[in-house]
C-alpha positions as CSV (number, residue, x, y, z in Angstrom):
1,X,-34.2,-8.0,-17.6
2,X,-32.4,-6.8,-14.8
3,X,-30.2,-3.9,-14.4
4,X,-26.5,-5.2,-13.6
5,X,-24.2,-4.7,-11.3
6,X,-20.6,-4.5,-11.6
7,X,-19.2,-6.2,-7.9
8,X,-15.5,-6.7,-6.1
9,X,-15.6,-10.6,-6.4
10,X,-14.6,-10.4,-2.9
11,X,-17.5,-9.4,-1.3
12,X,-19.2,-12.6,-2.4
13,X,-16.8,-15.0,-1.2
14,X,-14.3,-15.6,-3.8
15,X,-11.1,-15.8,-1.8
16,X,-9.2,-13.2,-4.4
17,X,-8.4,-11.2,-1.0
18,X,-4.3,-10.7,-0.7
19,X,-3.9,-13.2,2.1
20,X,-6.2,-15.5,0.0
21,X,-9.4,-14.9,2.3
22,X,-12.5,-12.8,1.1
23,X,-14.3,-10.5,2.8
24,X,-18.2,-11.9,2.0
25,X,-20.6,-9.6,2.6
26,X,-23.8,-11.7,4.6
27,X,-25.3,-14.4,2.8
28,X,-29.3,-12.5,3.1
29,X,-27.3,-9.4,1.2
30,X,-26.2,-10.9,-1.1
31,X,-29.3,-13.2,-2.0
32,X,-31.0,-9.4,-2.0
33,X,-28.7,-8.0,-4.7
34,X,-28.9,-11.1,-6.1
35,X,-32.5,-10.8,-6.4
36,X,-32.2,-7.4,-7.6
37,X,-29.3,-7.1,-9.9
38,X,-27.7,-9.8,-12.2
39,X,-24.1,-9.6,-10.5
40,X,-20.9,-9.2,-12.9
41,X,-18.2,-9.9,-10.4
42,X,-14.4,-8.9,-11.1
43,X,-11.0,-9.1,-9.0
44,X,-8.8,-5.9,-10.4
45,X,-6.4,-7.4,-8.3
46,X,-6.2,-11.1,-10.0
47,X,-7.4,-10.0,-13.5
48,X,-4.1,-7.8,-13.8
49,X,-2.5,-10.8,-13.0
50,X,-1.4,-10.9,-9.5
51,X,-1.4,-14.1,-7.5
52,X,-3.1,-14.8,-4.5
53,X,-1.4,-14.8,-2.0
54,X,0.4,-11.9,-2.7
55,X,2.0,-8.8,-0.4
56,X,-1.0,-5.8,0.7
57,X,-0.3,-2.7,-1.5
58,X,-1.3,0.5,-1.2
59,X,-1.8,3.6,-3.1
60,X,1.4,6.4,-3.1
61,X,1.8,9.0,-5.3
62,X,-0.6,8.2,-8.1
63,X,1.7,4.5,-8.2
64,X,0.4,1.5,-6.2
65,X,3.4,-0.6,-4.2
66,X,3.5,-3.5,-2.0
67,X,4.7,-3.5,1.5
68,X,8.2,-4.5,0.3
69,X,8.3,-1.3,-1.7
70,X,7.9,-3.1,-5.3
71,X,5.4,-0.7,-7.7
72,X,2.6,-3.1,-9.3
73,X,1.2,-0.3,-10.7
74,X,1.0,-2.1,-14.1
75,X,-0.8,-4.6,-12.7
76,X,-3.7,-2.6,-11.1
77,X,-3.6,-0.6,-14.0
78,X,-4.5,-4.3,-16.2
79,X,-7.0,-5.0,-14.1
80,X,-8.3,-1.6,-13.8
81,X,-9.0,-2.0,-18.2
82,X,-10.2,-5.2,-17.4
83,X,-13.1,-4.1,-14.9
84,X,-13.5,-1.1,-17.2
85,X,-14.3,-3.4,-19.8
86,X,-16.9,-5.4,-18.1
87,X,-18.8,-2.7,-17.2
88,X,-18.9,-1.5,-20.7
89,X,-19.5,-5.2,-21.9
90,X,-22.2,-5.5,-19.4
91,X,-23.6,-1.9,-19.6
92,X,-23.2,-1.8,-15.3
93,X,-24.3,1.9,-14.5
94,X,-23.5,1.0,-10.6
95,X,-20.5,-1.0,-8.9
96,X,-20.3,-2.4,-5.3
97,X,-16.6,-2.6,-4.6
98,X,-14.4,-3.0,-1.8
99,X,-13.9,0.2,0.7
100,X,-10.2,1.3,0.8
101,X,-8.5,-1.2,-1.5
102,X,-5.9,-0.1,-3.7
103,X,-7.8,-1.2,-6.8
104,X,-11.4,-0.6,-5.9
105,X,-11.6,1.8,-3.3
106,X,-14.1,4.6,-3.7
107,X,-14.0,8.0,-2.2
108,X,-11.4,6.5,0.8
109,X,-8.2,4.4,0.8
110,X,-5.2,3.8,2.8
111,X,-2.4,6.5,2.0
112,X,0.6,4.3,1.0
113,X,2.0,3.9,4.9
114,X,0.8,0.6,5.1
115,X,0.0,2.3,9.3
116,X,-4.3,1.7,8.4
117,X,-4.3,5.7,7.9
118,X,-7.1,6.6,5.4
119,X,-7.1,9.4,2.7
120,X,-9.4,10.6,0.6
121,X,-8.9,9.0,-2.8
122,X,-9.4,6.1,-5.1
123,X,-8.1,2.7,-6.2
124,X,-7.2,2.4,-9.6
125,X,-10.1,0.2,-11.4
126,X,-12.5,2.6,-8.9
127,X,-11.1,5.2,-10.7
128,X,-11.6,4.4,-14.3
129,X,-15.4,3.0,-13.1
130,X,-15.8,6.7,-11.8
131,X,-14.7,8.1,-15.3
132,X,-17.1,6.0,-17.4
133,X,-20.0,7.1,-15.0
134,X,-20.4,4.6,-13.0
135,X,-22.5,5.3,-9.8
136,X,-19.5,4.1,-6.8
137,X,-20.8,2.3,-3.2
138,X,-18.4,0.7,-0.7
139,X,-20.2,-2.6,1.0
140,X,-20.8,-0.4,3.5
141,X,-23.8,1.0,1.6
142,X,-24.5,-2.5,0.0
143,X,-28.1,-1.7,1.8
144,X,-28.8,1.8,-0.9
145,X,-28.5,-0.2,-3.6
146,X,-31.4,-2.3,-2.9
147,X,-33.8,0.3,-1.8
């Protein structure tokens, strides 16, 4: 059986992205991790309930707000239980998420400014992954995980 992976939906092509686009890593990575992992993919983001499209947030002050300034937090937070509970459901002891999302940014993410400047930090669901023990990667280290 193999080992599974917890992944932002995003990265293979589900258009959850805010504007309603994804952000697909390329088609031989993914056929790798495929080959490697059985993939459990999850959207924080639309699993807490928000629609796509919908307005970029960002993380300020342990809340997460939209560009117009309204606090999802709640929402992130849903979605956040929701990948939690996957991982647990699955038994995922990695996840390949987004780099500097609100929800499932690892390590880095934007600082609430909405001005591209990153901070160290979290995103919510990256967050609760980290506090179950979940090994964290960003796509842009997609290539560790199959070595």
């Amino acid at each position: 059986m193999k080992e599974r992976l917890l992944i932002s939906a995003c990265l293979l092509g589900r258009r959850c992205k805010y504007d309603g686009s994804h952000n697909a890593l390329p088609a031989e990575t993914i056929a790798a991790l495929r080959g490697r992992y059985e993939l459990v993919p999850v959207c924080p983001e639309t699993a807490g309930g928000l629609p796509i499209p919908r307005e970029p947030s960002e993380r300020r002050d342990g809340r997460v707000v939209s560009r117009s300034g309204t606090d999802v937090s709640e929402a992130y937070a849903r979605g956040a239980d929701t990948a939690a509970e996957l991982a647990r459901r699955f038994a995922c002891r990695k996840a390949l998420l987004k780099e500097r999302s609100p929800s499932c940014g690892s390590g880095a993410i934007y600082d609430g400014s909405f001005s591209h400047t990153v901070i160290p930090g979290d995103g919510t669901a990256a967050e609760r992954l980290r506090a179950l023990g979940l090994r964290l990667f960003g796509e842009t280290q997609a290539d560790e995980l199959l070595e």
